[in-house]
PDB file of N, H, CA, C and O in Angstrom:
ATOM      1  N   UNK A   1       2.782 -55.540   5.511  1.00  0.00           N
ATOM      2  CA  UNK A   1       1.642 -55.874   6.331  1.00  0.00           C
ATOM      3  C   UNK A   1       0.495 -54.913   6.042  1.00  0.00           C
ATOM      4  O   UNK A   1       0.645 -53.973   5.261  1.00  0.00           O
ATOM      5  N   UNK A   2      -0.630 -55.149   6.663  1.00  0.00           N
ATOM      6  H   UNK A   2      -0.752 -55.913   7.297  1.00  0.00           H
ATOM      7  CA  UNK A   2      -1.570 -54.824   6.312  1.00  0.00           C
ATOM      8  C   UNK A   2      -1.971 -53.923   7.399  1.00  0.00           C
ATOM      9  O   UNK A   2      -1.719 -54.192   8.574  1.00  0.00           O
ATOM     10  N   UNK A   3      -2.743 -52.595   6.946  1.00  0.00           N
ATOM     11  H   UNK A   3      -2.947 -52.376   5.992  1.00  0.00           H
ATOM     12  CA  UNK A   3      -3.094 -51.950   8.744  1.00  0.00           C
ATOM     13  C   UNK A   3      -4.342 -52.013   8.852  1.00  0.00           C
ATOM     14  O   UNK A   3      -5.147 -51.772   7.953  1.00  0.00           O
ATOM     15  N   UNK A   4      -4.704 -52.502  10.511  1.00  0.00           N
ATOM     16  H   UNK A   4      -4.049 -52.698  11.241  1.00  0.00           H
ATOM     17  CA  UNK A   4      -5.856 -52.724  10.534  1.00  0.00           C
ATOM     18  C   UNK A   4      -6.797 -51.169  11.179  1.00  0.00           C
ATOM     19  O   UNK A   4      -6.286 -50.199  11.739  1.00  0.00           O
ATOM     20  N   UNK A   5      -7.588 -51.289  11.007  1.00  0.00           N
ATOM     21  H   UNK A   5      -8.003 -52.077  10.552  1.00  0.00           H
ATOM     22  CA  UNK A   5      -8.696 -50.178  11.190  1.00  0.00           C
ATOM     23  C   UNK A   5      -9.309 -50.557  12.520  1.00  0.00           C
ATOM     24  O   UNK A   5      -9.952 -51.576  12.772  1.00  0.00           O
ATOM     25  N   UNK A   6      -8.940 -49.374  13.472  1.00  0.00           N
ATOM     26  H   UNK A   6      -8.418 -48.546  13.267  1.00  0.00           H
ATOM     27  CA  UNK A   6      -9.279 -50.141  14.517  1.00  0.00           C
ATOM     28  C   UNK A   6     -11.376 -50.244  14.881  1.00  0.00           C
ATOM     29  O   UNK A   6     -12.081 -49.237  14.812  1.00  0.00           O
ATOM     30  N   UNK A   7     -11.682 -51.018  15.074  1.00  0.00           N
ATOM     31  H   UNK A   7     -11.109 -51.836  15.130  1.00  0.00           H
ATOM     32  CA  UNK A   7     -13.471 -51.271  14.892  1.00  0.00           C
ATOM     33  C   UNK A   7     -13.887 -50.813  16.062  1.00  0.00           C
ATOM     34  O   UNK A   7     -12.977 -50.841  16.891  1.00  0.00           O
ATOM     35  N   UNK A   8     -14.932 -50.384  16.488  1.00  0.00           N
ATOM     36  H   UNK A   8     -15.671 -50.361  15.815  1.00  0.00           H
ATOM     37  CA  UNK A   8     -15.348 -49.935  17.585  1.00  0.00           C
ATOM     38  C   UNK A   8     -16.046 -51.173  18.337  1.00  0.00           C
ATOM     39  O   UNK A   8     -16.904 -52.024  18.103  1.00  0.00           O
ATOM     40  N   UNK A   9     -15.215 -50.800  19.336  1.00  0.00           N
ATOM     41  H   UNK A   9     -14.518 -50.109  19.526  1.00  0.00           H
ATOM     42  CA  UNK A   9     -15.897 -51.892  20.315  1.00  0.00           C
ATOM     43  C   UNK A   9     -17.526 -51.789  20.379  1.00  0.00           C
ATOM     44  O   UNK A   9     -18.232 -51.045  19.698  1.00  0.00           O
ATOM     45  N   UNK A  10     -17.976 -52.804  21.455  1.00  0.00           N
ATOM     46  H   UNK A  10     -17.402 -53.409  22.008  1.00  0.00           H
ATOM     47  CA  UNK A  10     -19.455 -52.987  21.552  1.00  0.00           C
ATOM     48  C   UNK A  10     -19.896 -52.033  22.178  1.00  0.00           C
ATOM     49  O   UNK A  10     -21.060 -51.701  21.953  1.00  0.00           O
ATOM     50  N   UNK A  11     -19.142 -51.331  23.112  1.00  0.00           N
ATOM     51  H   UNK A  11     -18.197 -51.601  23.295  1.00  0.00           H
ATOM     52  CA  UNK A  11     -19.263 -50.463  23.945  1.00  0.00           C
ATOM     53  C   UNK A  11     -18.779 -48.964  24.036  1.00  0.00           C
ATOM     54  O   UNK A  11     -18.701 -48.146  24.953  1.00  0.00           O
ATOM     55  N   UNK A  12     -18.528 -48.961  22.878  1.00  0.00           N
ATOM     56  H   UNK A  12     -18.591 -49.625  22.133  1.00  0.00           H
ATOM     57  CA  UNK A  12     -17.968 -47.645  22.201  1.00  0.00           C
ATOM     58  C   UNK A  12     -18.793 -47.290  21.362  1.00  0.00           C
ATOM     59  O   UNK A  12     -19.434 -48.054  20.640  1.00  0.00           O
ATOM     60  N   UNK A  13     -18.892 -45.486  21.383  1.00  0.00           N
ATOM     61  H   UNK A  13     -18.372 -44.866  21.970  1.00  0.00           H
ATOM     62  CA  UNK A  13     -19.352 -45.496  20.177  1.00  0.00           C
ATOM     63  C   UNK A  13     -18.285 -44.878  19.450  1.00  0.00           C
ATOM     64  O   UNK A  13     -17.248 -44.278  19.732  1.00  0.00           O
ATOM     65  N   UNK A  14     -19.312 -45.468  17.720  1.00  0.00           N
ATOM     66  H   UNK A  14     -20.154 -45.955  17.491  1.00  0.00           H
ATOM     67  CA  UNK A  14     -18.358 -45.215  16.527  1.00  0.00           C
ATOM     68  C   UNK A  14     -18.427 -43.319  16.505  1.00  0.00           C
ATOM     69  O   UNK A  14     -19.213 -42.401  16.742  1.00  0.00           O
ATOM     70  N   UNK A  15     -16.972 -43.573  16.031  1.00  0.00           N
ATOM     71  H   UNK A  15     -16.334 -44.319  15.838  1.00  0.00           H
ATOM     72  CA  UNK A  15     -17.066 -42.075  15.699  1.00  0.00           C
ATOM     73  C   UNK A  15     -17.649 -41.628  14.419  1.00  0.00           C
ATOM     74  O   UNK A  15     -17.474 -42.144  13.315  1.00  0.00           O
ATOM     75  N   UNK A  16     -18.657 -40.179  14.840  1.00  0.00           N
ATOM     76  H   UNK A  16     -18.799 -39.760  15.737  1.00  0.00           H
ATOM     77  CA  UNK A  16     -19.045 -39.368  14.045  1.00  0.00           C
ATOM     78  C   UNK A  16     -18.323 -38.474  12.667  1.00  0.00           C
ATOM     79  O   UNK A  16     -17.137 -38.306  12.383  1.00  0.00           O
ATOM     80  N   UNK A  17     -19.036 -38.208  12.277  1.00  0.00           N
ATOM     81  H   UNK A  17     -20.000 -38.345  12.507  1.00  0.00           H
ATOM     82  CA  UNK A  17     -18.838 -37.347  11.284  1.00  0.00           C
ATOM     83  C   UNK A  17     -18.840 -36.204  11.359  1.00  0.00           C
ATOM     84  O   UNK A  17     -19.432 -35.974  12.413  1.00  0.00           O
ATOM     85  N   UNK A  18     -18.492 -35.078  10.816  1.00  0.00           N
ATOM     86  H   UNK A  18     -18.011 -35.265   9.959  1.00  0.00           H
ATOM     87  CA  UNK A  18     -18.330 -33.727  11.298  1.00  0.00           C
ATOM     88  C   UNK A  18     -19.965 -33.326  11.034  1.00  0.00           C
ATOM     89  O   UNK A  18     -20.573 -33.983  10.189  1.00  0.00           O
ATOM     90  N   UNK A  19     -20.504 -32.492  11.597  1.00  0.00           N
ATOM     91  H   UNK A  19     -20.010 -31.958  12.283  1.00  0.00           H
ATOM     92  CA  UNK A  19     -21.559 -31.981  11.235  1.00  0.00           C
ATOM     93  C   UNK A  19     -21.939 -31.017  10.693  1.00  0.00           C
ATOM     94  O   UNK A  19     -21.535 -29.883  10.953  1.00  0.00           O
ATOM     95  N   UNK A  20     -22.652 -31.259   9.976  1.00  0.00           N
ATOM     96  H   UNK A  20     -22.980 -32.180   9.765  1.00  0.00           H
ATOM     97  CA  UNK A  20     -23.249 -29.879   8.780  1.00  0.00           C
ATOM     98  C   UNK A  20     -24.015 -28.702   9.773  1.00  0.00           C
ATOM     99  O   UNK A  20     -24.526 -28.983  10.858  1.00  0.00           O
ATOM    100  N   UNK A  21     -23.996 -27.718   9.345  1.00  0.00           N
ATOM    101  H   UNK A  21     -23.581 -27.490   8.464  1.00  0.00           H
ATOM    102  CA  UNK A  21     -24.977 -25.976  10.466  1.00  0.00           C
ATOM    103  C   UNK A  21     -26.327 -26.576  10.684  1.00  0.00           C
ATOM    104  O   UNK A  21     -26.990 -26.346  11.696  1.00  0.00           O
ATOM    105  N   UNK A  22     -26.766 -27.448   9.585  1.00  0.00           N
ATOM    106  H   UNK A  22     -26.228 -27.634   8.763  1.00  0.00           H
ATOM    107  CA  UNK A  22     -28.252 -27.775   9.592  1.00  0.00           C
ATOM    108  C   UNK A  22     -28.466 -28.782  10.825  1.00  0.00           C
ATOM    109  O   UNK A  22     -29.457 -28.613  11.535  1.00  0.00           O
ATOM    110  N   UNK A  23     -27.393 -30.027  11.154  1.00  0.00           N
ATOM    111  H   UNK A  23     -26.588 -30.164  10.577  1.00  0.00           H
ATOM    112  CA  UNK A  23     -27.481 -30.950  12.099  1.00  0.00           C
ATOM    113  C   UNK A  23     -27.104 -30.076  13.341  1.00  0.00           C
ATOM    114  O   UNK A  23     -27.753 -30.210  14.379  1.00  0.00           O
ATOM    115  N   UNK A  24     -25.933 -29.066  13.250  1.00  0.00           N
ATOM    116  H   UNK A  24     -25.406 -28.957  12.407  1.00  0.00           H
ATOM    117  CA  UNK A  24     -26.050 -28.350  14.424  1.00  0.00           C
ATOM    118  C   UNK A  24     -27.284 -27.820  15.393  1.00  0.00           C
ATOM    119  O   UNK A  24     -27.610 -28.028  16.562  1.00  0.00           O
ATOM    120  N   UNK A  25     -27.867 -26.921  14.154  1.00  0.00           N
ATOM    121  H   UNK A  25     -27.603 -26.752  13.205  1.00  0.00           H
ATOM    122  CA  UNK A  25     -29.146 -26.528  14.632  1.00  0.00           C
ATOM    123  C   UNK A  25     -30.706 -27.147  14.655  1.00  0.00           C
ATOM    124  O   UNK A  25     -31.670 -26.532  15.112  1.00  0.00           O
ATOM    125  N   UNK A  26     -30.758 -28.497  14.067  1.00  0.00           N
ATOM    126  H   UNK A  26     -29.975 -28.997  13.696  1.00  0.00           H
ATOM    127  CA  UNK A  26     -31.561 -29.274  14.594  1.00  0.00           C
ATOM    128  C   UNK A  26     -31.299 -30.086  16.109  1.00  0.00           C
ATOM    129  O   UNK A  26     -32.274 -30.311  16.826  1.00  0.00           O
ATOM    130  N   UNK A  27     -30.223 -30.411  16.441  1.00  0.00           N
ATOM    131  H   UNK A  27     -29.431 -30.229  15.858  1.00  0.00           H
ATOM    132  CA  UNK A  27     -29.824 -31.083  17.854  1.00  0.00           C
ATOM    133  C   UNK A  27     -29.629 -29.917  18.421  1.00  0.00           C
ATOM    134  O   UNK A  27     -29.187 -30.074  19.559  1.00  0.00           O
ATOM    135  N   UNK A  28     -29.813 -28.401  18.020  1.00  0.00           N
ATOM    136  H   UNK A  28     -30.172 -28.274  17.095  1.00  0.00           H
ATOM    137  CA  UNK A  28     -30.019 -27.777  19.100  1.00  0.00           C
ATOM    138  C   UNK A  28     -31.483 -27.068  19.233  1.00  0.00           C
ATOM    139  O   UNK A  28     -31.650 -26.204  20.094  1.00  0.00           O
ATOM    140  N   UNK A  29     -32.306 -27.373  18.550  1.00  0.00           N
ATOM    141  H   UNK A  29     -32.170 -28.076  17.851  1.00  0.00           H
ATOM    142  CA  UNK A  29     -33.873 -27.116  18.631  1.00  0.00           C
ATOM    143  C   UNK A  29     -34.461 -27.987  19.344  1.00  0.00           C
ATOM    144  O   UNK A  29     -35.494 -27.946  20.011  1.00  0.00           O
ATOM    145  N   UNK A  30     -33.301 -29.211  19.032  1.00  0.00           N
ATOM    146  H   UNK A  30     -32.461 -29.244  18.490  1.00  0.00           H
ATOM    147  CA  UNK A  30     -33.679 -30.585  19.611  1.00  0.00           C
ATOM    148  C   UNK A  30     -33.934 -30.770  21.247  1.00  0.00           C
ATOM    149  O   UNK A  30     -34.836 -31.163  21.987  1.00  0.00           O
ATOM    150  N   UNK A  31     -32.825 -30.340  21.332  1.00  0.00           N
ATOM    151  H   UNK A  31     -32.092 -30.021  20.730  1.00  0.00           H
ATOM    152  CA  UNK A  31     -32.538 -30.267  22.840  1.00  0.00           C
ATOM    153  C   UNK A  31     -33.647 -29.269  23.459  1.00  0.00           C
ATOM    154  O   UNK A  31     -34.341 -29.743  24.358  1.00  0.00           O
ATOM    155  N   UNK A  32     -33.927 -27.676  22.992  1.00  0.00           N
ATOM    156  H   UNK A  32     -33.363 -27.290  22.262  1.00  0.00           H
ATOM    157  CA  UNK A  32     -34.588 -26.834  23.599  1.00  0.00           C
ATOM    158  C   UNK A  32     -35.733 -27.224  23.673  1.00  0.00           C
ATOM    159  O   UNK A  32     -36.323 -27.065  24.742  1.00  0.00           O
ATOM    160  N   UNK A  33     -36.426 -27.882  22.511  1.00  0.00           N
ATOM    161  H   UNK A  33     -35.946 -28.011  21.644  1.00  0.00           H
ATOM    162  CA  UNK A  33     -38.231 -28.640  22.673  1.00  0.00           C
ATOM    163  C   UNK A  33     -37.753 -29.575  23.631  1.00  0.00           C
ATOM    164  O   UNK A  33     -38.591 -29.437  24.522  1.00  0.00           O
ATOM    165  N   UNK A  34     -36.735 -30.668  24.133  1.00  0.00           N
ATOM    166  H   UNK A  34     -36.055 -30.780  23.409  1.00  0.00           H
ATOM    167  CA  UNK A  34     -36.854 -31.504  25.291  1.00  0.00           C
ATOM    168  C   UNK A  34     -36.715 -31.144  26.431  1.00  0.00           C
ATOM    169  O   UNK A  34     -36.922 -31.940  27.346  1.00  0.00           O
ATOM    170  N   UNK A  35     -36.343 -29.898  26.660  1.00  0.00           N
ATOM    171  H   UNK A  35     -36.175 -29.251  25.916  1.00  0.00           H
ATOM    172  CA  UNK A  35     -36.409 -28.918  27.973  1.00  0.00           C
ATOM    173  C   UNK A  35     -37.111 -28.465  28.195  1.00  0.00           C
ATOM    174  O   UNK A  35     -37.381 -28.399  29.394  1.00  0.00           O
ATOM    175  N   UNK A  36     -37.990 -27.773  27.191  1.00  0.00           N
ATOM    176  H   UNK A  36     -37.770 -27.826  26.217  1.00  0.00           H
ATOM    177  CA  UNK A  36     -39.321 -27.554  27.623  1.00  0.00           C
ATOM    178  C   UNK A  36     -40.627 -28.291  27.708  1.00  0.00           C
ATOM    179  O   UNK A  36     -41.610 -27.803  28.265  1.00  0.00           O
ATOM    180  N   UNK A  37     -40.617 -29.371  27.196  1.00  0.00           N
ATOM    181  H   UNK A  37     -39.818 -29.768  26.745  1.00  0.00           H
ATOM    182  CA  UNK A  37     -41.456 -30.299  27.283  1.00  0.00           C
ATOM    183  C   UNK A  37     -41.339 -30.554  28.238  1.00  0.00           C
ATOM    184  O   UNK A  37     -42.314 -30.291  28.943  1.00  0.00           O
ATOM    185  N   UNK A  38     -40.037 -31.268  28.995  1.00  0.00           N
ATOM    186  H   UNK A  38     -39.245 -31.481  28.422  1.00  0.00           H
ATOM    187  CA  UNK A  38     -39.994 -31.597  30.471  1.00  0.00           C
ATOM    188  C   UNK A  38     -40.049 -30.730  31.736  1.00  0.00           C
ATOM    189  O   UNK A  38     -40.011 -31.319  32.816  1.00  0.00           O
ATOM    190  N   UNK A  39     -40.115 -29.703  31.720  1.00  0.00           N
ATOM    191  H   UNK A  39     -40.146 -29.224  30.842  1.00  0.00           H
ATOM    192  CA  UNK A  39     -40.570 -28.414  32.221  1.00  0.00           C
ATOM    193  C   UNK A  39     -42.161 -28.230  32.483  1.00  0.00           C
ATOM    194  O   UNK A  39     -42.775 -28.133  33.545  1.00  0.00           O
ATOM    195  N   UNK A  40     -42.738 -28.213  30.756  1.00  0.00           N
ATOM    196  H   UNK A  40     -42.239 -28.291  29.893  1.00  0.00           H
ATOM    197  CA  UNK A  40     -43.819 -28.048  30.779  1.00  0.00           C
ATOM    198  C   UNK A  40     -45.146 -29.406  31.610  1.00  0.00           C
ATOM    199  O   UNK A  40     -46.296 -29.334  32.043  1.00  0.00           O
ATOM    200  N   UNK A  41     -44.013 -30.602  31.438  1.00  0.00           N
ATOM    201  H   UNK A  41     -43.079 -30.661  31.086  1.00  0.00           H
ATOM    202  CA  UNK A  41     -44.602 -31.573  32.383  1.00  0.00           C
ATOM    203  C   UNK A  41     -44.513 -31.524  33.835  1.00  0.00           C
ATOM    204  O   UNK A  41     -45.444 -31.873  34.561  1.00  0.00           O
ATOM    205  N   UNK A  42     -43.551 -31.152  34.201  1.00  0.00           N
ATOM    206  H   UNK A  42     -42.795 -30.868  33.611  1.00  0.00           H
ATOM    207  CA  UNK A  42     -43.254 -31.141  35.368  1.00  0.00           C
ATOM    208  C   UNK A  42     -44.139 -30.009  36.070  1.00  0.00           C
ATOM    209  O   UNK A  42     -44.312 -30.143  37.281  1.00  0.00           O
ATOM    210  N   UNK A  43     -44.723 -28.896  35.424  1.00  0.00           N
ATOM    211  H   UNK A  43     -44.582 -28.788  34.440  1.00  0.00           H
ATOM    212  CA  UNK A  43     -45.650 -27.927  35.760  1.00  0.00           C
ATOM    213  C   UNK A  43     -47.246 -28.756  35.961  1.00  0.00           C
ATOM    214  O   UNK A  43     -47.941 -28.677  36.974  1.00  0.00           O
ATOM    215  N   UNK A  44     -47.531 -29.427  34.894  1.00  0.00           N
ATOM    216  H   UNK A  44     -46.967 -29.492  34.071  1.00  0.00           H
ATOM    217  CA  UNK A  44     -48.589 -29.969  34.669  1.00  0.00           C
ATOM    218  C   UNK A  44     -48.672 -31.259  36.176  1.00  0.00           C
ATOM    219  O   UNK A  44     -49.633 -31.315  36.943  1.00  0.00           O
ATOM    220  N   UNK A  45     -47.774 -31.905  36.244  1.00  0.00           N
ATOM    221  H   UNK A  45     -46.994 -31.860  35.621  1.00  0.00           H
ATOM    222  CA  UNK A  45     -47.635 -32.487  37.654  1.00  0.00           C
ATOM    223  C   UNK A  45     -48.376 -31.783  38.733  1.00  0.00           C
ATOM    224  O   UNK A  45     -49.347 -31.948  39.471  1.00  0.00           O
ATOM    225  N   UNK A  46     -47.199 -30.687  38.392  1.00  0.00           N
ATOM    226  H   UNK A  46     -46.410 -30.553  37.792  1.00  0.00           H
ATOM    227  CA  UNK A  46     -47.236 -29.760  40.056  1.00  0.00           C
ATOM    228  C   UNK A  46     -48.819 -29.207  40.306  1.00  0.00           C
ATOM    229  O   UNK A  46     -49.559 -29.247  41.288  1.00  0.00           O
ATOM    230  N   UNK A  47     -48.991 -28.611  38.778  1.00  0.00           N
ATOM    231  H   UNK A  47     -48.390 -28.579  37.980  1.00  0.00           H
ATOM    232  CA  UNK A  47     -50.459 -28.012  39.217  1.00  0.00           C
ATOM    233  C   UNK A  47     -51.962 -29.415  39.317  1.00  0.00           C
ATOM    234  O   UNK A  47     -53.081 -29.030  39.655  1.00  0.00           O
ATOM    235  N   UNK A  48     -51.793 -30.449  39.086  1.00  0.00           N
ATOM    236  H   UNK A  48     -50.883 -30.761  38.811  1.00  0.00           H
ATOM    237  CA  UNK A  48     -52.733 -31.605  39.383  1.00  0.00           C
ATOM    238  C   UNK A  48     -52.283 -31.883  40.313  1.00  0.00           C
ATOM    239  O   UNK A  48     -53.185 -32.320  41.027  1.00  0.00           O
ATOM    240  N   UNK A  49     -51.388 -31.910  40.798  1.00  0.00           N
ATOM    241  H   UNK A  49     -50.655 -31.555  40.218  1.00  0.00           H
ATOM    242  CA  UNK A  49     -51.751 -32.331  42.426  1.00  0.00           C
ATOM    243  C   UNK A  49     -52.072 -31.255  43.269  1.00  0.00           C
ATOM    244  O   UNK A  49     -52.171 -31.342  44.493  1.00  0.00           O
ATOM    245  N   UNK A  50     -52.291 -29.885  42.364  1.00  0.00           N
ATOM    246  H   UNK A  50     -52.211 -29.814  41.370  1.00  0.00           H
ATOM    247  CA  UNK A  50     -52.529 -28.615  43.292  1.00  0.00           C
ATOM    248  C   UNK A  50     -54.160 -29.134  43.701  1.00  0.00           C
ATOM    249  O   UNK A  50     -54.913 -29.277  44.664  1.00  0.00           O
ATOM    250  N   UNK A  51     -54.082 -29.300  42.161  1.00  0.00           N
ATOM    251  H   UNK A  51     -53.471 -29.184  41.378  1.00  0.00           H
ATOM    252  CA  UNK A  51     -56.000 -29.067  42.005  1.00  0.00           C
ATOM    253  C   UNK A  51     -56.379 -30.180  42.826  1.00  0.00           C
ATOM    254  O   UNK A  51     -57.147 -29.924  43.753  1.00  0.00           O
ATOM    255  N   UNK A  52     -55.927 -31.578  42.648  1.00  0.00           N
ATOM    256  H   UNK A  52     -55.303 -31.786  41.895  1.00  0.00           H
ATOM    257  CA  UNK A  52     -56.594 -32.265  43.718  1.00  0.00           C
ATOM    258  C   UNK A  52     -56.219 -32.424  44.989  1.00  0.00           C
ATOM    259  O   UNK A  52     -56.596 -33.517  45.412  1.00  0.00           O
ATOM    260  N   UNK A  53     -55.712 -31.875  45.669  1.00  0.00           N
ATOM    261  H   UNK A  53     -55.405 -30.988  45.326  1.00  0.00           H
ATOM    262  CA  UNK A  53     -55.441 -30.967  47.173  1.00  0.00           C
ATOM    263  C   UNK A  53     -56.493 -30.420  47.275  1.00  0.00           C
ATOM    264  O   UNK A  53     -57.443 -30.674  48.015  1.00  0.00           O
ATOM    265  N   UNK A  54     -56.340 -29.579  46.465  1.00  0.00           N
ATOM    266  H   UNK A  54     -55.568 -29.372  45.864  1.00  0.00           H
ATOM    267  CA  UNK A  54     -57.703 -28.680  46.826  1.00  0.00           C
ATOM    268  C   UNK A  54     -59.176 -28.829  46.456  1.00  0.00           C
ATOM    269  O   UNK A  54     -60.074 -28.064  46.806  1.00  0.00           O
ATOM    270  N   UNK A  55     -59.295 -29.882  45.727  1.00  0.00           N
ATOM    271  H   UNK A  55     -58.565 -30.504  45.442  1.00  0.00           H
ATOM    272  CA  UNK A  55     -60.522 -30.407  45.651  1.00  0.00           C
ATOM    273  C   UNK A  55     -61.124 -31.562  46.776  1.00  0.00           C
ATOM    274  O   UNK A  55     -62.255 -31.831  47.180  1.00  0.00           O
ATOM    275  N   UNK A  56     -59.878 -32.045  47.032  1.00  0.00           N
ATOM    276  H   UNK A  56     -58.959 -31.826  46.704  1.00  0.00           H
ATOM    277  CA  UNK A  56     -60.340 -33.009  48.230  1.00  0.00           C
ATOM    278  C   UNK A  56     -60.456 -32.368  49.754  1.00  0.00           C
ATOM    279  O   UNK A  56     -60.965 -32.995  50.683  1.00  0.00           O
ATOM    280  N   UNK A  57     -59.892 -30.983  49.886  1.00  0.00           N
ATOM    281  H   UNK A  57     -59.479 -30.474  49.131  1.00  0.00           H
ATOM    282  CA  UNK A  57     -60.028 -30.401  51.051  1.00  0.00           C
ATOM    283  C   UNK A  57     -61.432 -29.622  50.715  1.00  0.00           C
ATOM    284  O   UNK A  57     -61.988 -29.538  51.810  1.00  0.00           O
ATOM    285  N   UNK A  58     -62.345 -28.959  49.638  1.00  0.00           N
ATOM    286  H   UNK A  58     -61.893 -29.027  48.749  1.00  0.00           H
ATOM    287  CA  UNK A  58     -63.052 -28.576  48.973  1.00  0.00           C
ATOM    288  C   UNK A  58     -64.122 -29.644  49.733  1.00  0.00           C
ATOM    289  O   UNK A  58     -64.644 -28.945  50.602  1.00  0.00           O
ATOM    290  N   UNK A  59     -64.681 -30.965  49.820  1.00  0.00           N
ATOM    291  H   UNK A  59     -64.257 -31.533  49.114  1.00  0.00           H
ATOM    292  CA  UNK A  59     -65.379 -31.743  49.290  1.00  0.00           C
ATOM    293  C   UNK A  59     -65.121 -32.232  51.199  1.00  0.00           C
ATOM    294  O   UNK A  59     -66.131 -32.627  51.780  1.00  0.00           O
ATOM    295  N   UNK A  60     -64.172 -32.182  51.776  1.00  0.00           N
ATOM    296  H   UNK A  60     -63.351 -31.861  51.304  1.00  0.00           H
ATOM    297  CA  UNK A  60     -63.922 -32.446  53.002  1.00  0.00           C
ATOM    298  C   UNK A  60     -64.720 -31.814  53.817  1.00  0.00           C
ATOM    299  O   UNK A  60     -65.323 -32.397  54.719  1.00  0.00           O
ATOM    300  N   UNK A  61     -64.856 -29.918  53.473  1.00  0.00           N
ATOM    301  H   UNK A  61     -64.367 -29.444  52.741  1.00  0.00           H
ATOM    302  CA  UNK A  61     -66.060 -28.900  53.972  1.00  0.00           C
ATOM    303  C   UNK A  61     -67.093 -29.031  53.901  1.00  0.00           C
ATOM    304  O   UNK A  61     -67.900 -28.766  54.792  1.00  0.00           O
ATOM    305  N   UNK A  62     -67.320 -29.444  52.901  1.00  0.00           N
ATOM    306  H   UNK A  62     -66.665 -29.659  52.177  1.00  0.00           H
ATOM    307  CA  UNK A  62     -68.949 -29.610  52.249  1.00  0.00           C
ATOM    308  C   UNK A  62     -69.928 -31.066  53.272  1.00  0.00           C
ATOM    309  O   UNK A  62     -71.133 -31.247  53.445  1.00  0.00           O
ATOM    310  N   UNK A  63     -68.990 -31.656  53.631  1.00  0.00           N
ATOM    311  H   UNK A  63     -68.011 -31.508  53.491  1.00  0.00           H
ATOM    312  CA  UNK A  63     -69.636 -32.608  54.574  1.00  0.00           C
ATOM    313  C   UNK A  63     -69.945 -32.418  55.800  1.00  0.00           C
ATOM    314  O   UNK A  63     -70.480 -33.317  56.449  1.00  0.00           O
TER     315      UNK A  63
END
């Protein structure tokens, strides 16, 4: 008989390959620029809604 190879389901994933130092350390540069990007957004959030708080309480006086 013949052996079959088992195929990855639709919902599986296929298995990888071992990885080379270079793929190591790109998926881990990888990861650190997406942590800080989302960081650095999440700052950029925080401080625009600082500024317009305080521009609309700013503009609230002035009247």
């Amino acid at each position: 008989m013949t052996k079959k190879k088992a195929s990855p389901g639709l919902f599986r994933e296929a298995p990888q390959k071992p990885k080379s130092p270079f793929e190591k350390t790109a998926a881990a540069a990888k990861l650190i620029l997406e942590s800080e990007a989302s960081a650095r957004a999440e700052q950029t959030a925080k401080l625009k809604a600082a500024r317009l708080a305080r521009d609309t309480s700013s503009s609230d006086q002035e009247e």
